[in-house]
Residue, then its C-alpha position, 0 to 999 in steps of 0.5 A: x575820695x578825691x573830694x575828701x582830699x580838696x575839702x582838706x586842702x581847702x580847709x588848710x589854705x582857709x587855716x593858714x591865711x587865718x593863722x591857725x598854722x597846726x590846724x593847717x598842718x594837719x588838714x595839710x597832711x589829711x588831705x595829702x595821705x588822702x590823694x595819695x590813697x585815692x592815685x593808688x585806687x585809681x590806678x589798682x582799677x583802671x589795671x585790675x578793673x577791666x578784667x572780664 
């Protein structure tokens, strides 16, 4: 997941740097809802993963 949100915000830098500023916004948005997801997984695992 944390790959879907660096392929996003790669997507965003390339959109921007060649003008297409919606483009960018919304791969900007994707990428930031997707890493936020992913921290809260991360952290929902690492309290309720090690349970036996």
């Amino acid at each position: 997941m944390l790959g879907y949100a660096i392929g996003f915000f790669i997507i965003a830098i390339i959109a921007a740097v060649l003008g297409f500023g919606g483009i960018a916004a919304g791969a900007a948005n994707i990428a930031k809802i997707i890493f936020v997801v992913f921290i809260i997984l991360a952290i929902v695992s690492f309290f309720f993963g090690r349970g036996g």
